[in-house]
C-alpha positions as CSV (number, residue, x, y, z in Angstrom):
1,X,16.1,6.4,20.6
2,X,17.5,5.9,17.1
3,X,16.0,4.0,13.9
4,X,18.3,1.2,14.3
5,X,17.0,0.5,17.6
6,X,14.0,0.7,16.4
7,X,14.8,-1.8,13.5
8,X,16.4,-4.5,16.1
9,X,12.8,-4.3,17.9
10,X,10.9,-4.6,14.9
11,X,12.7,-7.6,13.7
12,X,12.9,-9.1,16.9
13,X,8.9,-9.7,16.0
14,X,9.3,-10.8,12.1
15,X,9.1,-6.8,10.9
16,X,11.2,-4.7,9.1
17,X,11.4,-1.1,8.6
18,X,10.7,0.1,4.9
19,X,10.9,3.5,5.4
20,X,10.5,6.7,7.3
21,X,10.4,10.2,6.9
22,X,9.3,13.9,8.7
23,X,6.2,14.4,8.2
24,X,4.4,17.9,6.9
25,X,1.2,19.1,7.3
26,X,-0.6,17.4,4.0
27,X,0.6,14.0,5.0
28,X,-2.3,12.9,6.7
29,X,-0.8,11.8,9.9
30,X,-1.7,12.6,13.5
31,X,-0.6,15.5,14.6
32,X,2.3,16.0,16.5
33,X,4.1,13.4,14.4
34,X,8.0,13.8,14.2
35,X,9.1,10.8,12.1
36,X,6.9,8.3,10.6
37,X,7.8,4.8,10.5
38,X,6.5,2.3,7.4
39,X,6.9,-1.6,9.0
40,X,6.8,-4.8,6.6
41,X,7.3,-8.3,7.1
42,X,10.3,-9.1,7.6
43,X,10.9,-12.3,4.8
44,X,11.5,-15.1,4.9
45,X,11.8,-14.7,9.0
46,X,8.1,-13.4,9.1
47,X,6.0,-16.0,8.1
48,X,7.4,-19.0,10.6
49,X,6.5,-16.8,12.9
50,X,2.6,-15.7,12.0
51,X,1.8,-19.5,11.3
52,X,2.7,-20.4,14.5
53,X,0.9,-17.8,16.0
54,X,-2.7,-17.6,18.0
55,X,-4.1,-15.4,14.8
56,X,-3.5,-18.0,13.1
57,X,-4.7,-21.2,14.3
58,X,-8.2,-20.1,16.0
59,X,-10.5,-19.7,12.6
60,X,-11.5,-16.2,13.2
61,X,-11.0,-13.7,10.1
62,X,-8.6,-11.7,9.2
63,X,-5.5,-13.5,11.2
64,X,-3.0,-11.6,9.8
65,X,-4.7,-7.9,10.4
66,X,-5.0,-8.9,14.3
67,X,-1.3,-10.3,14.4
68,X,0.0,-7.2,12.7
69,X,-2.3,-5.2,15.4
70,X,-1.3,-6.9,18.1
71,X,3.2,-7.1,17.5
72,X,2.6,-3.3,16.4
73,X,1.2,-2.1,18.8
74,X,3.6,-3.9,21.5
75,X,5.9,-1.6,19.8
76,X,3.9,1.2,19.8
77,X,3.5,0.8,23.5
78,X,6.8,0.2,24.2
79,X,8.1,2.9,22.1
80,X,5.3,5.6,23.3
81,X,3.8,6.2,19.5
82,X,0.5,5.5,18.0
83,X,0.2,2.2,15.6
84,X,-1.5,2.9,11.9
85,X,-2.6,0.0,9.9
86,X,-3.8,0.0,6.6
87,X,-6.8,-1.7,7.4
88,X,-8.1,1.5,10.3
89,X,-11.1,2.6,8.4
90,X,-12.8,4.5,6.4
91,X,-11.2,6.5,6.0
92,X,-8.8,4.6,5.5
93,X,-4.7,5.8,6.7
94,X,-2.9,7.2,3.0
95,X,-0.2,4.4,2.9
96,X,0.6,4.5,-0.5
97,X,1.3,8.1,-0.2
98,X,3.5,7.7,3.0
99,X,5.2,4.6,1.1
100,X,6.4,7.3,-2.1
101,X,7.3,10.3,0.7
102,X,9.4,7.6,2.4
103,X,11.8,7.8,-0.6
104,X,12.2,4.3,-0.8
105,X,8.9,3.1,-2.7
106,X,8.6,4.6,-6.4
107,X,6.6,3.6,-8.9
108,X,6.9,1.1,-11.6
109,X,6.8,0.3,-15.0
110,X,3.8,-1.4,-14.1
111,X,2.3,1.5,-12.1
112,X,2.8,-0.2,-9.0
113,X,5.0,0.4,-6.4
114,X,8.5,-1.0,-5.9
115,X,10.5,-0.6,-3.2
116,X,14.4,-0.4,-3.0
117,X,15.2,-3.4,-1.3
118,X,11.7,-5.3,-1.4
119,X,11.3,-4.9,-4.9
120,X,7.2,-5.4,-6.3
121,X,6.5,-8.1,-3.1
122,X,6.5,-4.8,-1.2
123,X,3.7,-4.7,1.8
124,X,3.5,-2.7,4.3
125,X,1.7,-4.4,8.0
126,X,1.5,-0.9,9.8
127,X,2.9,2.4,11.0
128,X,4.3,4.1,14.0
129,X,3.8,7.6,14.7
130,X,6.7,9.1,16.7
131,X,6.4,12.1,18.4
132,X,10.4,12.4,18.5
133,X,12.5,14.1,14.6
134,X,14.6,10.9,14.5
135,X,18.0,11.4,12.1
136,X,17.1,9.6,8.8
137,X,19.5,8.3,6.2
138,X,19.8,9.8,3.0
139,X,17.1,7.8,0.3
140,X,18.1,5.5,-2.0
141,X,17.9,5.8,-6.1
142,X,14.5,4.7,-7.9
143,X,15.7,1.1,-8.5
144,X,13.7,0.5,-12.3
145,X,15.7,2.8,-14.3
146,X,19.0,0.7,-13.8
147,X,17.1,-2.6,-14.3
148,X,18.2,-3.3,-17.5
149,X,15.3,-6.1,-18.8
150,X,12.5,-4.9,-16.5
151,X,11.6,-8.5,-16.5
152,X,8.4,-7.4,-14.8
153,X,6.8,-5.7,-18.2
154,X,6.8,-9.4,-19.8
155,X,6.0,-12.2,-17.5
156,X,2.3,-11.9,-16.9
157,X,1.0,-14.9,-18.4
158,X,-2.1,-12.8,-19.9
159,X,-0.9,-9.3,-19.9
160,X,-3.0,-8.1,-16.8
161,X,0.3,-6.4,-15.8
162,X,2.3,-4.7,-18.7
163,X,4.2,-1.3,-18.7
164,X,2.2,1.7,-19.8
165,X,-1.3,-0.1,-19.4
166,X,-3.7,-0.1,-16.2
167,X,-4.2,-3.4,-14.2
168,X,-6.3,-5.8,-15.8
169,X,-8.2,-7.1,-12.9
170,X,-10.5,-9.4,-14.8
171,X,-8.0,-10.8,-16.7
172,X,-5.5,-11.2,-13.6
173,X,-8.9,-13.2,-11.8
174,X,-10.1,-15.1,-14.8
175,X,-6.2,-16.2,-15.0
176,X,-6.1,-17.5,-11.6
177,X,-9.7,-19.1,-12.0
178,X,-8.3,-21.5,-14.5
179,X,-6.1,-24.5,-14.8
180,X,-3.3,-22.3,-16.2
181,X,-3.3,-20.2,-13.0
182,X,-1.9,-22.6,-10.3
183,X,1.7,-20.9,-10.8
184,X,0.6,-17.9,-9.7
185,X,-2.1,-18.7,-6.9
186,X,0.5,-21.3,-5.3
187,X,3.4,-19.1,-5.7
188,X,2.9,-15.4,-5.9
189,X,2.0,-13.2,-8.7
190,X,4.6,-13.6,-11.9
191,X,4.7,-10.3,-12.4
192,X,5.9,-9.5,-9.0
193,X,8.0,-12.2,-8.7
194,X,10.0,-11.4,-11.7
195,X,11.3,-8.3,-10.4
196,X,15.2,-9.1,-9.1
197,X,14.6,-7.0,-6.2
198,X,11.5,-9.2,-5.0
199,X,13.9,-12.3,-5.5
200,X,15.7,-11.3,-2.5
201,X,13.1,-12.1,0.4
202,X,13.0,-15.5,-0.5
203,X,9.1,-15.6,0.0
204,X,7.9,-18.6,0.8
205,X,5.1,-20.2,-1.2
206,X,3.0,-21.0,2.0
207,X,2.8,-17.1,2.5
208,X,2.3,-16.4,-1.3
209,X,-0.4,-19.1,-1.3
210,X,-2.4,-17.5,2.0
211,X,-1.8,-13.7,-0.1
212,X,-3.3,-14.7,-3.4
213,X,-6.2,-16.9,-1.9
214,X,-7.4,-13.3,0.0
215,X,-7.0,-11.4,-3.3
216,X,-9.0,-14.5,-5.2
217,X,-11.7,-14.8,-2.5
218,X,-11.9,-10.8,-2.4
219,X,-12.9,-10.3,-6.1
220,X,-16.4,-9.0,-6.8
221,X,-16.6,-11.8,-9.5
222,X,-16.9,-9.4,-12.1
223,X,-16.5,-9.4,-16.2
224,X,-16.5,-13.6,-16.3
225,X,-14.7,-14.6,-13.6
226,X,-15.8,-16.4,-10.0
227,X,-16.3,-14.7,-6.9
């Protein structure tokens, strides 16, 4: 067994590996966990391949939870580990934290996390649990520090994402409420999309669209803005 094995499987089923790592005991894994393995979609392959899929034709909720659940675990069977997904819970699995032990997701200007290759569009579908130590590759640099513009610090449309300030929810919602917010609920956050790292997966906007209407429908509806 070897990660790029593993990585030919994943992709094979529109995922990509965004990180691993050894796990120690405050981690918050199962035990008995050699090597943790972080799995994303793998864009713009990915989302061809969940629209076409029975998750997401048949009207039931949450398609692409029970996708993600059911191309994990095929490789969790096949590769004799136990799937994670972000949405087991409560409590719910610490992904954020495996994400920053990875050593390839750090945190931004924005206080959210970008990873080295994925940039802020960074989402992670689920995790493997390997019993086995598999060799890992040395972790990249923190990508912001060498970005000279941080384009991501000015291109909120309303400053709901700015660097040294926490997320303005309200004003993110009450943005994409409005008229002025069709950019972003059509395309993907601004924000996000401004980092040069995020340029690379070539997201398309069906699969920003379907991302942004969850996080719209999702809002409590709060401080002005609709639910």
């Amino acid at each position: 067994m070897s990660l790029e094995a593993l990585a030919a499987a994943a992709r094979a089923r529109g995922l990509a590996l965004r990180g691993a790592f050894h796990l120690g005991p405050a981690d918050g894994a199962p035990p008995a966990t050699g090597t943790l393995i972080l799995l994303g979609p793998d864009e713009p392959r990915f989302w061809p391949l969940f629209a076409a899929s029975p998750e997401a034709a048949d009207g039931a909720p949450h398609p692409l939870d029970r996708w993600s659940k059911r191309e994990i675990g095929a490789l969790a069977a096949t590769w004799q580990s136990e799937a994670l997904f972000p949405s087991d819970g409560p409590p719910w699995p610490p992904f954020l934290h495996w994400a920053q032990r990875s050593g390839r997701a750090f945190l931004s200007p924005l206080g959210l996390l970008v990873h080295d290759t994925a940039g802020l569009l960074i989402s992670y579908r689920g995790a493997l649990a390997l019993p086995q130590r598999l060799t890992l590759p040395e972790p990249p640099e923190a990508p912001c520090p060498s970005c000279e513009h941080q384009p991501c610090t000015t291109a909120c449309p309303v400053g709901a994402l700015r660097a040294g300030a926490p997320y303005d929810v309200a004003a993110c919602q009450r943005h994409l409420h409005s008229d002025a917010g069709a950019e972003c609920r059509d395309r993907g956050c601004l924000a996000r999309r401004a980092c040069p790292l995020s340029q690379n997966l070539h997201r398309q906007d069906a699969q920003a669209a379907f991302h942004m209407a969850a996080f719209v429908k999702n809002w409590s509806g709060k401080e002005g803005g609709q639910a």
